[in-house]
mmCIF file as gemmi writes it, N, C-alpha and C atoms, coordinates in Angstrom:
data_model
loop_
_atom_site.group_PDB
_atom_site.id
_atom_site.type_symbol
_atom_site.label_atom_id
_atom_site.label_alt_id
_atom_site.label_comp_id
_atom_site.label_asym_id
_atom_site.label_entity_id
_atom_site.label_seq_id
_atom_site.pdbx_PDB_ins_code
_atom_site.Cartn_x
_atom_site.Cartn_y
_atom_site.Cartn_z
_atom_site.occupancy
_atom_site.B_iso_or_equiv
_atom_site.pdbx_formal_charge
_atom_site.auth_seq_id
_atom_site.auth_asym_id
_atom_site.pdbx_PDB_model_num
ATOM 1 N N . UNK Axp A 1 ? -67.207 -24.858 21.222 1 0 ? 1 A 1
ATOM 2 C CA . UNK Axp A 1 ? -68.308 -25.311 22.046 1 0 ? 1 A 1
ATOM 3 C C . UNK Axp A 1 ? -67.78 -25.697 23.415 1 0 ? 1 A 1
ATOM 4 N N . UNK Axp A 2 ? -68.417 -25.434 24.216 1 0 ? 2 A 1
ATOM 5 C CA . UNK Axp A 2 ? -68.163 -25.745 25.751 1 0 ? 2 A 1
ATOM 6 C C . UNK Axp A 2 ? -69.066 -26.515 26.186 1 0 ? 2 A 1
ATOM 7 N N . UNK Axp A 3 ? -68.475 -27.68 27.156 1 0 ? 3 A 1
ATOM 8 C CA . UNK Axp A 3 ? -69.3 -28.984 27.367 1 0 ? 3 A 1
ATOM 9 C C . UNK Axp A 3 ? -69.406 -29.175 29.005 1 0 ? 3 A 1
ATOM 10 N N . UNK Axp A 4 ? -67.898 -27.829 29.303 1 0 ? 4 A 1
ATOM 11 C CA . UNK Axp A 4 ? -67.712 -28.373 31 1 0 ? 4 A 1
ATOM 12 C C . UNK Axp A 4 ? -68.734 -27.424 31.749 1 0 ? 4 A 1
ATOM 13 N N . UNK Axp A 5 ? -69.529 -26.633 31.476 1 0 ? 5 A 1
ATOM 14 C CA . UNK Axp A 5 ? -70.409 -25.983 32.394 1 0 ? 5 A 1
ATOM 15 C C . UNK Axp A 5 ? -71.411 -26.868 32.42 1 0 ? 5 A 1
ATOM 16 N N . UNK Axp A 6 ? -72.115 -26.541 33.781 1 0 ? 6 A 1
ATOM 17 C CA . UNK Axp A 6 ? -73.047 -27.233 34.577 1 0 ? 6 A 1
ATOM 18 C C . UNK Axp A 6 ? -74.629 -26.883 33.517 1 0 ? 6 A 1
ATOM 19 N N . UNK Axp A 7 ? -74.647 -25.889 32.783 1 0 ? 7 A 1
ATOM 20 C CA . UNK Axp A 7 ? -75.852 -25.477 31.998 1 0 ? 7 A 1
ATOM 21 C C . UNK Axp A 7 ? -75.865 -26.839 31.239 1 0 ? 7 A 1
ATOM 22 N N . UNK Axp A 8 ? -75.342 -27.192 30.88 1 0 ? 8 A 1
ATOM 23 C CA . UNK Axp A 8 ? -74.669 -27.589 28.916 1 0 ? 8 A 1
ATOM 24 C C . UNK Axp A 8 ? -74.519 -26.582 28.004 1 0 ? 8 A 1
ATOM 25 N N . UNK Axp A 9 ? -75.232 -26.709 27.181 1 0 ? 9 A 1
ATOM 26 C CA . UNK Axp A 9 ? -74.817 -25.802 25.947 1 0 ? 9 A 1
ATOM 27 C C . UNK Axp A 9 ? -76.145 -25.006 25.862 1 0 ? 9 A 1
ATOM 28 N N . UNK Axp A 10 ? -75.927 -23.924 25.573 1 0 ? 10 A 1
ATOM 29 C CA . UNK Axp A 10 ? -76.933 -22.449 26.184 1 0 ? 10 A 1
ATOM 30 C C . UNK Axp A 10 ? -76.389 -21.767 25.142 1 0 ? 10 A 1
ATOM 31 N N . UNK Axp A 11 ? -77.559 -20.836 25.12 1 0 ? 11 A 1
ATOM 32 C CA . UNK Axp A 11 ? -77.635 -19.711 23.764 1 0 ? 11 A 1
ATOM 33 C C . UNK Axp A 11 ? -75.927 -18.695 23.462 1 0 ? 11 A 1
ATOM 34 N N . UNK Axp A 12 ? -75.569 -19.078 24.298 1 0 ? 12 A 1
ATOM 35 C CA . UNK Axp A 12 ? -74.369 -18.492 24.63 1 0 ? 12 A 1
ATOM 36 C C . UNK Axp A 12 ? -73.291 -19.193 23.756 1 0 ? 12 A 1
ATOM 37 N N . UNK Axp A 13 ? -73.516 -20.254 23.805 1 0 ? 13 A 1
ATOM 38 C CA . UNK Axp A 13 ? -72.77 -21.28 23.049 1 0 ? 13 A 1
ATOM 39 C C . UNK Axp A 13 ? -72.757 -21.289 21.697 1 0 ? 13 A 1
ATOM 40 N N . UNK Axp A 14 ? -74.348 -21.263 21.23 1 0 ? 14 A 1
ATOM 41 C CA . UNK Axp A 14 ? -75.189 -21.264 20.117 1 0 ? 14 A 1
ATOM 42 C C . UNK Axp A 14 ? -74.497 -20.069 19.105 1 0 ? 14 A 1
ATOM 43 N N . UNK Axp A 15 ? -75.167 -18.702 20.184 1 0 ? 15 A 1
ATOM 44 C CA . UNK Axp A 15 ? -74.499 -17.697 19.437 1 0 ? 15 A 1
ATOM 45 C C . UNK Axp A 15 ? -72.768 -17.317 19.324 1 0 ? 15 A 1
ATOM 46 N N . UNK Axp A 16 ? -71.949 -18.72 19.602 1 0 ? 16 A 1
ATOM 47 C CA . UNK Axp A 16 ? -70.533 -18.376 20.097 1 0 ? 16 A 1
ATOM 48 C C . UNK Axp A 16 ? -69.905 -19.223 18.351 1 0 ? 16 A 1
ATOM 49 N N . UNK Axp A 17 ? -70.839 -20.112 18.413 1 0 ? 17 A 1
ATOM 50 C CA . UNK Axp A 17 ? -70.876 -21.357 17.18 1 0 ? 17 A 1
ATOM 51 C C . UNK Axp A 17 ? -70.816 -20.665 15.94 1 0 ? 17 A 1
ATOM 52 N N . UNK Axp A 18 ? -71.951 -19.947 16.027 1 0 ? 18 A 1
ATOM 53 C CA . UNK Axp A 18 ? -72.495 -19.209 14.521 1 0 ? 18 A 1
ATOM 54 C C . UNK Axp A 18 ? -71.966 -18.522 14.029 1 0 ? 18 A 1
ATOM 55 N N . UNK Axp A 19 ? -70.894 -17.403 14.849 1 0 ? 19 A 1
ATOM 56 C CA . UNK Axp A 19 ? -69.773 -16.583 14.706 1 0 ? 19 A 1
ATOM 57 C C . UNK Axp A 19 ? -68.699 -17.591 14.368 1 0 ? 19 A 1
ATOM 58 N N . UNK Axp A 20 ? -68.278 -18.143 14.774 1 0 ? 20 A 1
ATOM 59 C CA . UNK Axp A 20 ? -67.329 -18.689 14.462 1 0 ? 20 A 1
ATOM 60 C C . UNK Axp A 20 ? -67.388 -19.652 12.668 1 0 ? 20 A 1
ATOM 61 N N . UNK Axp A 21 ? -68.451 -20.224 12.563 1 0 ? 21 A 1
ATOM 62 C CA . UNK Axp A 21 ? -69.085 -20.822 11.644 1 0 ? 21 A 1
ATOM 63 C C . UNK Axp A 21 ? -69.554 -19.715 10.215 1 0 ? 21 A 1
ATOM 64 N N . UNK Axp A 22 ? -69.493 -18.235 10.879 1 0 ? 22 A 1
ATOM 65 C CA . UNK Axp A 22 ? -69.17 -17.442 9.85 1 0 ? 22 A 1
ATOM 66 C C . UNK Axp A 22 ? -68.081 -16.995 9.833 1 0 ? 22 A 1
ATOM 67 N N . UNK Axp A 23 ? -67.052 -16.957 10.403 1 0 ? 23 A 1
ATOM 68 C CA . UNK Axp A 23 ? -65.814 -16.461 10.236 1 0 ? 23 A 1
ATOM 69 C C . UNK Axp A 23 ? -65.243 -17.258 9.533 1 0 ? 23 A 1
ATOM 70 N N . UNK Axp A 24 ? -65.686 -18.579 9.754 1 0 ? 24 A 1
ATOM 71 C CA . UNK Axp A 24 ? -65.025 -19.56 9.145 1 0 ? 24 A 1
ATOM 72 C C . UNK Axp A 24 ? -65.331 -19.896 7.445 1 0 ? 24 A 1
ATOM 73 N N . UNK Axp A 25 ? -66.702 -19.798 7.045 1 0 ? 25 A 1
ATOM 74 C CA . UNK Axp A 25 ? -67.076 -19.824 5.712 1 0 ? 25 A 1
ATOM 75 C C . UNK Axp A 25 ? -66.66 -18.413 5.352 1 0 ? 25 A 1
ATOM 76 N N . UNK Axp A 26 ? -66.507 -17.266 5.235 1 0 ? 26 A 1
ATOM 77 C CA . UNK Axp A 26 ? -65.898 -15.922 4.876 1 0 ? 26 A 1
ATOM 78 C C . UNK Axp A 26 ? -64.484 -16.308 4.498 1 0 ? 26 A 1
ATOM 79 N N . UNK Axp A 27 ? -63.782 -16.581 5.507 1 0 ? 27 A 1
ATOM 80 C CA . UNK Axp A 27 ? -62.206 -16.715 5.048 1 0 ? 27 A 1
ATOM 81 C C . UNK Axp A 27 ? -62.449 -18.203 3.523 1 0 ? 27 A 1
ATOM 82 N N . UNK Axp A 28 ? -63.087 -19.052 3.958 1 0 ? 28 A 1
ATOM 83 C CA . UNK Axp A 28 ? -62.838 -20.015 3.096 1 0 ? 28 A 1
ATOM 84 C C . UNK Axp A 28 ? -63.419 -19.238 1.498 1 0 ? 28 A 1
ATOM 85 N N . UNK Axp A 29 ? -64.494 -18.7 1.516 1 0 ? 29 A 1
ATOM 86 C CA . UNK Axp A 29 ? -65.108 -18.064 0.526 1 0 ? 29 A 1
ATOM 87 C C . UNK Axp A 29 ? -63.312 -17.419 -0.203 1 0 ? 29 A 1
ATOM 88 N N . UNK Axp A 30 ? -63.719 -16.3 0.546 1 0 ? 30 A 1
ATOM 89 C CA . UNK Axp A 30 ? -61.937 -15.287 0.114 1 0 ? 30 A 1
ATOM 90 C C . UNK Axp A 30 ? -60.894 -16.461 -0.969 1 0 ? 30 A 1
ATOM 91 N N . UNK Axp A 31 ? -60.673 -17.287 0.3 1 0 ? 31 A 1
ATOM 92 C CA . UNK Axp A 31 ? -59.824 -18.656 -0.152 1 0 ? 31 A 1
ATOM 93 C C . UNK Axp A 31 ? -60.184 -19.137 -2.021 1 0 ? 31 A 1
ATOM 94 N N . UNK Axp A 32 ? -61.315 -19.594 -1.708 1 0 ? 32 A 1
ATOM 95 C CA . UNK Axp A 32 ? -62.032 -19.883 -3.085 1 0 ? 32 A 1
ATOM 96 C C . UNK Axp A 32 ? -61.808 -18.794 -4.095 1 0 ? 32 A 1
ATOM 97 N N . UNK Axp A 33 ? -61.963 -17.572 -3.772 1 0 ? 33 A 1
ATOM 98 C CA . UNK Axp A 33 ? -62.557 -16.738 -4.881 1 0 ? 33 A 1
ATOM 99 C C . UNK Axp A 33 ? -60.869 -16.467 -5.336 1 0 ? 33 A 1
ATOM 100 N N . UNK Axp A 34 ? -60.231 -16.117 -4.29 1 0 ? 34 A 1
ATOM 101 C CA . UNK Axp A 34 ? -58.909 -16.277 -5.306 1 0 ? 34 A 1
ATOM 102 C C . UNK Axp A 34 ? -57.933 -17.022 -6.021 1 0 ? 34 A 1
ATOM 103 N N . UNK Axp A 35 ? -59.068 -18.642 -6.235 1 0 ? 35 A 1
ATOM 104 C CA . UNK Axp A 35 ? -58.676 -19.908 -7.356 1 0 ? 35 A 1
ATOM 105 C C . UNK Axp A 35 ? -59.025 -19.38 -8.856 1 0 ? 35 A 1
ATOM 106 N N . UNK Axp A 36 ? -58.679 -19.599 -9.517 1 0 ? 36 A 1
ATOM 107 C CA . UNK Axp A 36 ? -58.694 -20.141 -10.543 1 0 ? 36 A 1
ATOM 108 C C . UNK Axp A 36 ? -59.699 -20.401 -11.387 1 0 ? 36 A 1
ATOM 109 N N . UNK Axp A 37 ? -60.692 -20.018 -11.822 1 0 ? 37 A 1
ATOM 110 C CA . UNK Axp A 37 ? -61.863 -19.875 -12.74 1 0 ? 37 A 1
ATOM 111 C C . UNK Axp A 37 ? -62.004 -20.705 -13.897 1 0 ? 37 A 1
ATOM 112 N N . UNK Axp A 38 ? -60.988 -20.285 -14.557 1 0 ? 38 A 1
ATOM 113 C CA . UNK Axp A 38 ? -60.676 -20.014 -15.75 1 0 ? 38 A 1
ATOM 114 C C . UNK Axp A 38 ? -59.007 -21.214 -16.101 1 0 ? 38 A 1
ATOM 115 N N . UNK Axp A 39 ? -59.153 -22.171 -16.861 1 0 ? 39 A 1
ATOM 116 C CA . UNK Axp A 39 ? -58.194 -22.751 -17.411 1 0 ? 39 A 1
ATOM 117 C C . UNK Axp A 39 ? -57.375 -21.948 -18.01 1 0 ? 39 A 1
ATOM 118 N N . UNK Axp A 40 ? -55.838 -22.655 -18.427 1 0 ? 40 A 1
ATOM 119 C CA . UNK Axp A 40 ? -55.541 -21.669 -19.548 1 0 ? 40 A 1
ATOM 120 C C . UNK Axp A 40 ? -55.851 -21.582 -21.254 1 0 ? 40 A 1
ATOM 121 N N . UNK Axp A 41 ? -56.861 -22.746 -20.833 1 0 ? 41 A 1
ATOM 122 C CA . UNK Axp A 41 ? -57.168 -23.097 -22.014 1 0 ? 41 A 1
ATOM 123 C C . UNK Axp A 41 ? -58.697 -21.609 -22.618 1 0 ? 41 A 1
ATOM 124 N N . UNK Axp A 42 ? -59.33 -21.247 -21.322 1 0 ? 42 A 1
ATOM 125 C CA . UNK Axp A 42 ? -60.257 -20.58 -21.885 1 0 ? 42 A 1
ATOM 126 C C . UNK Axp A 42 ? -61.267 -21.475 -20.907 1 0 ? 42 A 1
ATOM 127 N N . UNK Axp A 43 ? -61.263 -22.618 -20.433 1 0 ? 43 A 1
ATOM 128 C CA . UNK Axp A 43 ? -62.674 -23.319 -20.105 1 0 ? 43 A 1
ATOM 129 C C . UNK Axp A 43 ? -62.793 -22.96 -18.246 1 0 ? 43 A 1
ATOM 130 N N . UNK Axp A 44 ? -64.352 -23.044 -18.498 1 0 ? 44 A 1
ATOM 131 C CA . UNK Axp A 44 ? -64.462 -22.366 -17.22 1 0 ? 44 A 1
ATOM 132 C C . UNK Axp A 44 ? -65.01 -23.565 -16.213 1 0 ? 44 A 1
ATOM 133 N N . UNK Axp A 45 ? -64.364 -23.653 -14.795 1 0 ? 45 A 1
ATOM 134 C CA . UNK Axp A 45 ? -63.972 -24.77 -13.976 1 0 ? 45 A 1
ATOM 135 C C . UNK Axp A 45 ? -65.514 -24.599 -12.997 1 0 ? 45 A 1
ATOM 136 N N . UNK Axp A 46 ? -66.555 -25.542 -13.807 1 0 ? 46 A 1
ATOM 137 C CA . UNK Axp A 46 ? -67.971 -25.32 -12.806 1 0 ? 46 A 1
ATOM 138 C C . UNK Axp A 46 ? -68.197 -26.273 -11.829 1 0 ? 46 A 1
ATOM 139 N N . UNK Axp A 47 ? -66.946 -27.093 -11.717 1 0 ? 47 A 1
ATOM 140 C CA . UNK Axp A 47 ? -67.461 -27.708 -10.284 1 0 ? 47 A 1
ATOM 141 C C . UNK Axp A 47 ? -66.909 -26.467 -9.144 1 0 ? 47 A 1
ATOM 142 N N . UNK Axp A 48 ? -65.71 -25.549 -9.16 1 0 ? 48 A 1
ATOM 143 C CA . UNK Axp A 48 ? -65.354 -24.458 -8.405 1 0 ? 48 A 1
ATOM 144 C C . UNK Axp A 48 ? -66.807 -23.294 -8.324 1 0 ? 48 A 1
ATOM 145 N N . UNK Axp A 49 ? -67.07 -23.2 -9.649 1 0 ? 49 A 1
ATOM 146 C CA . UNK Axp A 49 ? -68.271 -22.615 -9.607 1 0 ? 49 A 1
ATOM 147 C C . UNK Axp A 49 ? -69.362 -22.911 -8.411 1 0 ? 49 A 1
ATOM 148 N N . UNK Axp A 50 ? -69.816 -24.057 -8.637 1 0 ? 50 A 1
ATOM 149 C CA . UNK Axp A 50 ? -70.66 -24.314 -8.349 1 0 ? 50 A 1
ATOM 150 C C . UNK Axp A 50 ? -70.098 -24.265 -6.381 1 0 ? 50 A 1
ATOM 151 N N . UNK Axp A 51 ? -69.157 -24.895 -6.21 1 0 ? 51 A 1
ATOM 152 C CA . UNK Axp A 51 ? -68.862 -24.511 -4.482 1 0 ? 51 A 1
ATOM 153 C C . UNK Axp A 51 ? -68.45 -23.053 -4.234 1 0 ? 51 A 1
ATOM 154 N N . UNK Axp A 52 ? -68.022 -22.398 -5.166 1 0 ? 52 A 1
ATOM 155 C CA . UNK Axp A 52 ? -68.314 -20.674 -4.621 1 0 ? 52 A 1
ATOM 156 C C . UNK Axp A 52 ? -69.577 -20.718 -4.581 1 0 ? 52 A 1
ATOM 157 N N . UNK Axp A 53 ? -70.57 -21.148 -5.38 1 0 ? 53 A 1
ATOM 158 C CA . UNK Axp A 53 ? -71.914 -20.988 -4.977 1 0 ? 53 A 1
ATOM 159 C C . UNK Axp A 53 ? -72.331 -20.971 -3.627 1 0 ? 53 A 1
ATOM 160 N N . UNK Axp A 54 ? -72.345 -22.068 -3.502 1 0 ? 54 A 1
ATOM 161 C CA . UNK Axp A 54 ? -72.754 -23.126 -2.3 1 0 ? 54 A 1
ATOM 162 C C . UNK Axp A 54 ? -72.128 -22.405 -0.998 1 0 ? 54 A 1
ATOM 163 N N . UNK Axp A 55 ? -70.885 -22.251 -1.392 1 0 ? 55 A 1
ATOM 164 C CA . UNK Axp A 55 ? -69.913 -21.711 0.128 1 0 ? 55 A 1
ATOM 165 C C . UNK Axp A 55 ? -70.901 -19.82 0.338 1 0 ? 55 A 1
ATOM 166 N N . UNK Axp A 56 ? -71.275 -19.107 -0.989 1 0 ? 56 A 1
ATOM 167 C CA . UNK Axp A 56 ? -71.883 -17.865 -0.911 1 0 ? 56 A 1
ATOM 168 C C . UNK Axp A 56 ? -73.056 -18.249 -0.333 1 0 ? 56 A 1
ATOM 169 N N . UNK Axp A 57 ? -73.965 -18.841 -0.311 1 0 ? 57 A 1
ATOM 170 C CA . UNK Axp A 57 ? -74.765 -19.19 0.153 1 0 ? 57 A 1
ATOM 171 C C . UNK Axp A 57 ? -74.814 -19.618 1.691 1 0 ? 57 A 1
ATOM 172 N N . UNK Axp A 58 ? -74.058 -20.495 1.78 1 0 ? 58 A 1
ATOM 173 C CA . UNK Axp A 58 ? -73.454 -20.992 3.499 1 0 ? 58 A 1
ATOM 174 C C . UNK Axp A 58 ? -73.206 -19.405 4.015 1 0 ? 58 A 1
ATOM 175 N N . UNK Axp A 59 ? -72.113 -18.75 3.868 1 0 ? 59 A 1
ATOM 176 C CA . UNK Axp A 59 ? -71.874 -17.813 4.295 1 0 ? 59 A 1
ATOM 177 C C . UNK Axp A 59 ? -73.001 -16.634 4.567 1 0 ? 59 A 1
ATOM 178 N N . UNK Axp A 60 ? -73.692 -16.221 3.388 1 0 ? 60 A 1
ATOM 179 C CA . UNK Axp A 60 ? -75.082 -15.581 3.803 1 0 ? 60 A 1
ATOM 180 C C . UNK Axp A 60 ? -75.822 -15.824 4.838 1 0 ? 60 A 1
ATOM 181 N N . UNK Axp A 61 ? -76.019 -16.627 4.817 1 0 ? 61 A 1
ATOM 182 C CA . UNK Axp A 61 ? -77.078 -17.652 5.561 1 0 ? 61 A 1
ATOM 183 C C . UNK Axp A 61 ? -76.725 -17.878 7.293 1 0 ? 61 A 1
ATOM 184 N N . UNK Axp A 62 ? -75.237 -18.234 7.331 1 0 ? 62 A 1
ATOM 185 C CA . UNK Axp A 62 ? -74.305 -17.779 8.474 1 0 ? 62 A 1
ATOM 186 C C . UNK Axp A 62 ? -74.822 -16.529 9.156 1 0 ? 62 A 1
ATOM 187 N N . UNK Axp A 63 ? -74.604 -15.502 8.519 1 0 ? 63 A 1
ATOM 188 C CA . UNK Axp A 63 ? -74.09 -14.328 8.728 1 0 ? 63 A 1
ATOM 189 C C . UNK Axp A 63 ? -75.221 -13.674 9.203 1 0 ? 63 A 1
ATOM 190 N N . UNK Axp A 64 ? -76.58 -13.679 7.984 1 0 ? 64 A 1
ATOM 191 C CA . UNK Axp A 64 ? -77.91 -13.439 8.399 1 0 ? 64 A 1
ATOM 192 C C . UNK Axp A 64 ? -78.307 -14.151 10.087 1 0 ? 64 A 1
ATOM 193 N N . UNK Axp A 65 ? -78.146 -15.432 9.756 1 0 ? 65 A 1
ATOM 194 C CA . UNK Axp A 65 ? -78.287 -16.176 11.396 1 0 ? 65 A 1
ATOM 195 C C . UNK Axp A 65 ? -77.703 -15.51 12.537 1 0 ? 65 A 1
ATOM 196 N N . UNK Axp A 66 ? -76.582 -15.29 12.8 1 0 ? 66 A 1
ATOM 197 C CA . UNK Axp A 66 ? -75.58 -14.534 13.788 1 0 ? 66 A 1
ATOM 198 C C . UNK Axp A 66 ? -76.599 -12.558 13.424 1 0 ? 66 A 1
ATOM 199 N N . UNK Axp A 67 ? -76.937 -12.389 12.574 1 0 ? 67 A 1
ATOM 200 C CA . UNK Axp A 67 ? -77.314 -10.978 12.861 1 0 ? 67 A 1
ATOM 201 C C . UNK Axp A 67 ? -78.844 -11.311 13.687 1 0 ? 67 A 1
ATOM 202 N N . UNK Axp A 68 ? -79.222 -12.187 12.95 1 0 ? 68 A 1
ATOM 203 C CA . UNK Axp A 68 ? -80.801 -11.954 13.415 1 0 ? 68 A 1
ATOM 204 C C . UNK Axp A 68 ? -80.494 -12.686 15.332 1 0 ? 68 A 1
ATOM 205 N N . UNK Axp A 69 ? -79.714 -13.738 15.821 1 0 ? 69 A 1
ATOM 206 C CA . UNK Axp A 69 ? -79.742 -14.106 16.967 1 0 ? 69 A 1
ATOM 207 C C . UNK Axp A 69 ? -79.168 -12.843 17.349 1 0 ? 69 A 1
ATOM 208 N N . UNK Axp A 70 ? -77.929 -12.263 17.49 1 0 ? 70 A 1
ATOM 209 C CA . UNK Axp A 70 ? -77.588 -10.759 18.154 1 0 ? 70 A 1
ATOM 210 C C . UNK Axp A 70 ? -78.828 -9.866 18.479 1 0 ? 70 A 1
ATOM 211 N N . UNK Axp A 71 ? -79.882 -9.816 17.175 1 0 ? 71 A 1
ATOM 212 C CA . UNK Axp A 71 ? -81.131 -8.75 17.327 1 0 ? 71 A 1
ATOM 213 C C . UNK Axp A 71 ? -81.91 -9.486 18.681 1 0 ? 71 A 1
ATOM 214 N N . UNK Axp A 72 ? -82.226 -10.88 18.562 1 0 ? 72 A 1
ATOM 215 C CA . UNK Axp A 72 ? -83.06 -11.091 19.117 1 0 ? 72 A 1
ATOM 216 C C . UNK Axp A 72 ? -82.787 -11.51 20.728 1 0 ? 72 A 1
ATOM 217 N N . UNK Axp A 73 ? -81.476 -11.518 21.19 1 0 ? 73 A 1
ATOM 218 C CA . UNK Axp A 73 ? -80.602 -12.216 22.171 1 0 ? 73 A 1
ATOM 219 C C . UNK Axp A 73 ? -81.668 -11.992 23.107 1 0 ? 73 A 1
ATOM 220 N N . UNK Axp A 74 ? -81.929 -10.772 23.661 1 0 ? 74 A 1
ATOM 221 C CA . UNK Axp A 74 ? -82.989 -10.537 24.76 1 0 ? 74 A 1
ATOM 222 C C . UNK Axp A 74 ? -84.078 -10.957 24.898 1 0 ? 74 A 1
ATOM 223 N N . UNK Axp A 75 ? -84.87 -10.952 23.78 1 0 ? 75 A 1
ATOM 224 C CA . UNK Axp A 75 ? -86.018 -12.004 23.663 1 0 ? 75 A 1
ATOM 225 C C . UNK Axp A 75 ? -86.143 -13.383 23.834 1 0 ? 75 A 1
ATOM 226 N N . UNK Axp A 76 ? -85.388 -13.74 23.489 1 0 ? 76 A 1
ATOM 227 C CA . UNK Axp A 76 ? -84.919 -15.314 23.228 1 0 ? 76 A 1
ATOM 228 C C . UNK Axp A 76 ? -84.474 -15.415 25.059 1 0 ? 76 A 1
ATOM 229 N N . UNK Axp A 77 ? -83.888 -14.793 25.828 1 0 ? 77 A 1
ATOM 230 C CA . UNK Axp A 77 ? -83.386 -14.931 26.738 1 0 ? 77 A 1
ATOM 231 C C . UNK Axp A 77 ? -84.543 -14.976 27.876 1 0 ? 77 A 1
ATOM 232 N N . UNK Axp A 78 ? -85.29 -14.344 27.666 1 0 ? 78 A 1
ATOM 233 C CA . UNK Axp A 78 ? -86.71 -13.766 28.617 1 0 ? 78 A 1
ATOM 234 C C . UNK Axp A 78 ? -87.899 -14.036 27.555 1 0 ? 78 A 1
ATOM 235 N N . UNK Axp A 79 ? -88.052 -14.96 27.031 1 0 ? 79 A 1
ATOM 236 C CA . UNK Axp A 79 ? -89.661 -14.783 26.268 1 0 ? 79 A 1
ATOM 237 C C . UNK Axp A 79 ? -90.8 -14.259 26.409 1 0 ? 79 A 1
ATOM 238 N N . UNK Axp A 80 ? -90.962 -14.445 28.073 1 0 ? 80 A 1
ATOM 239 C CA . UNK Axp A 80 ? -92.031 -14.323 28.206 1 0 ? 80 A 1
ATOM 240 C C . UNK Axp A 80 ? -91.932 -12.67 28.589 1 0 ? 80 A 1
ATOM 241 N N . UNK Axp A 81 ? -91.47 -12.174 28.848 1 0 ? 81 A 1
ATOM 242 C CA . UNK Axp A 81 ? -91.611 -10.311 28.68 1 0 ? 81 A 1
ATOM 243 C C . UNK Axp A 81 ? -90.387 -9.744 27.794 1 0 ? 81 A 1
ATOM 244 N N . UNK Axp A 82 ? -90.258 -8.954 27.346 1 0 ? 82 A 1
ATOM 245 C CA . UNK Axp A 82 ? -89.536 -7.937 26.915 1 0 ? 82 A 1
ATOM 246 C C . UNK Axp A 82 ? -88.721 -6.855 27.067 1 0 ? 82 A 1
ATOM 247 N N . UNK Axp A 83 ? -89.346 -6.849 28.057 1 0 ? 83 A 1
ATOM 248 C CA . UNK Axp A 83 ? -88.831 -5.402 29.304 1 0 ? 83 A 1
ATOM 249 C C . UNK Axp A 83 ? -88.061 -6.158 29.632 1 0 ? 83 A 1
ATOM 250 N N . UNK Axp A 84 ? -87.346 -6.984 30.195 1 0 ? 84 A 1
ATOM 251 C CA . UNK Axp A 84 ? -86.191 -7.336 31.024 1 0 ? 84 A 1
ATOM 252 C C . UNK Axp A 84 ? -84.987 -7.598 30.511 1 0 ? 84 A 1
């Protein structure tokens, strides 16, 4: 995030965040998924479960966000027409 421009913080920022905020839940996901599941006992570890969940979810959700602001950058930038 950038604080020293005279704007403040602008869509530019926004969409600079969200990328990063998915790059960042992706690697951690990866991270997760190559723990440990499974004891050696056989029992299966559902609090890990349950934050691969949570982190799959974050990450979707990320990712969808950063696609749909990219689609819409121009709009969002000019509301009031389209053409520009």
């Amino acid at each position: 995030m950038t604080t020293s421009k005279t704007t403040g913080y602008d869509l530019d920022d926004v969409q600079s965040d969200i990328t990063h905020l998915s790059h960042l839940l992706d690697e951690t996901m990866e991270k997760v998924l190559d723990m440990a599941f499974v004891d050696a006992e056989g029992k299966r570890n559902l609090a890990l479960d349950r934050v691969a969940a949570l982190l799959w979810i974050a990450r979707d959700l990320s990712e969808r966000t950063e696609r749909q602001l990219d689609e819409n950058m121009r709009f969002l930038r000019n509301p009031g027409g389209r053409n520009v």
